[in-house]
C-alpha positions as CSV (number, residue, x, y, z in Angstrom):
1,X,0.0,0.0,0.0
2,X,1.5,3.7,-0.8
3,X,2.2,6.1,1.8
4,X,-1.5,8.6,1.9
5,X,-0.1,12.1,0.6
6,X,1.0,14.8,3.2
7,X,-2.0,17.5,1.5
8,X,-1.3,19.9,4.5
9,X,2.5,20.1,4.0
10,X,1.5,20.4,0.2
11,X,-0.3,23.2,0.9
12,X,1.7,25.3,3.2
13,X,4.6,24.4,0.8
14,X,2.4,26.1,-2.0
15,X,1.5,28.7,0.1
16,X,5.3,29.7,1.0
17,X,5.9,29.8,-2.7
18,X,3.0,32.3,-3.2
19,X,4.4,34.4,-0.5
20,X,7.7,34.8,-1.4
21,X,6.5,35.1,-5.3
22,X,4.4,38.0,-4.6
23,X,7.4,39.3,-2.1
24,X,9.4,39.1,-5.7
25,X,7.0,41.0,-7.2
26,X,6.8,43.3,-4.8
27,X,10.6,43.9,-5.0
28,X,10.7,44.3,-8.9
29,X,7.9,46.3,-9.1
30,X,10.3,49.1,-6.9
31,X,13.3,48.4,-9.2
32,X,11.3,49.2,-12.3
33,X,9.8,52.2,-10.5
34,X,13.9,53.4,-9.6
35,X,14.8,52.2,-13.8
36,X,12.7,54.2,-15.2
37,X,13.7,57.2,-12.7
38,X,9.8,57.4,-11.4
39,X,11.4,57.1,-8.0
40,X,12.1,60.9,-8.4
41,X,8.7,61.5,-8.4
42,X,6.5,62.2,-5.3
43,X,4.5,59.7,-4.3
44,X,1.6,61.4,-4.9
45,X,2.5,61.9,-8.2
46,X,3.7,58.5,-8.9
47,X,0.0,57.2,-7.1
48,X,-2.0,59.4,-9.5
49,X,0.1,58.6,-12.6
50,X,-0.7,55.1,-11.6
51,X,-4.2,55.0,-11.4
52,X,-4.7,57.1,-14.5
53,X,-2.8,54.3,-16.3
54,X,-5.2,51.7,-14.6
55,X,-8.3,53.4,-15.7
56,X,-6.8,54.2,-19.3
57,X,-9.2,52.3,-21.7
58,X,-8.2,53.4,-25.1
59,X,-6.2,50.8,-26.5
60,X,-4.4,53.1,-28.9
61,X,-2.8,54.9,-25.8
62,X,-1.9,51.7,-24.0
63,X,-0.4,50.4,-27.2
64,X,2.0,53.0,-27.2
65,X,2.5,52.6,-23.6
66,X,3.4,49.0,-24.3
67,X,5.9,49.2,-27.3
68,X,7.7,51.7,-25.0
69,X,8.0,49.3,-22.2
70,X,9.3,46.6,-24.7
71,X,12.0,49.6,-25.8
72,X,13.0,50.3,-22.4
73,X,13.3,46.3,-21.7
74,X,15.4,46.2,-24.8
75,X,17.2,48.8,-23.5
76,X,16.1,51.2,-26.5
77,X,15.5,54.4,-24.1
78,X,14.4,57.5,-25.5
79,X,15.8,61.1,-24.1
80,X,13.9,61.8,-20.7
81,X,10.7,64.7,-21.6
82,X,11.2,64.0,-25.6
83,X,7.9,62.7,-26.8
84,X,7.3,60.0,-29.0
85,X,6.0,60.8,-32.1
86,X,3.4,58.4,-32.4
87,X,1.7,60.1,-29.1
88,X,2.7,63.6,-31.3
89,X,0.6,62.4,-34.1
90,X,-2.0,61.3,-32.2
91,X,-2.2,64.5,-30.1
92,X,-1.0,62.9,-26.7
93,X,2.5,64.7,-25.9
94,X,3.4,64.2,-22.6
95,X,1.3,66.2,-20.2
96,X,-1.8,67.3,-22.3
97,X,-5.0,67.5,-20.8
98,X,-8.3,66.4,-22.6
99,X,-10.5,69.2,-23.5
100,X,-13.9,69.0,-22.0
């Protein structure tokens, strides 16, 4: 007869992993913030640019948003404040404000 599986030590294994995962992600998640120089910001700045980004739903902007994280990644930076000329073209410089 096999040996009955230890399902408790399984699952506080599991859970360990999780922890420390999310303590991972936790960790990169400030080294991206210091790599892309954000950590200059104030926190209040950084919290507000933040949640616009979360409640950004046009695809266009996050697109862009995207292929310059995959730049950065590459290790294709941009100079700091120049805009990107796709946001130019699409009248989303750095810093505008919707009219309305």
């Amino acid at each position: 007869m096999r040996k009955p599986r230890d399902i408790d030590a399984e699952l506080a294994a599991l859970a360990e992993r999780a922890s420390a995962l999310k303590a991972r992600r936790v960790t990169q998640l400030g080294e991206l913030v210091g790599a892309a120089g954000a950590d200059a910001l104030d926190m209040d700045t950084l919290a507000g640019a933040l949640l616009a980004m979360a409640a950004e739903r046009d695809g266009a902007v996050r697109a862009v948003w995207k292929r310059d994280g995959e730049r950065f990644f590459r290790g294709e930076r941009k100079a700091p404040g120049k805009p990107d000329r796709a946001r130019q073209t699409a009248g989303q410089t750095p810093g505008a404000q919707a009219a309305g």
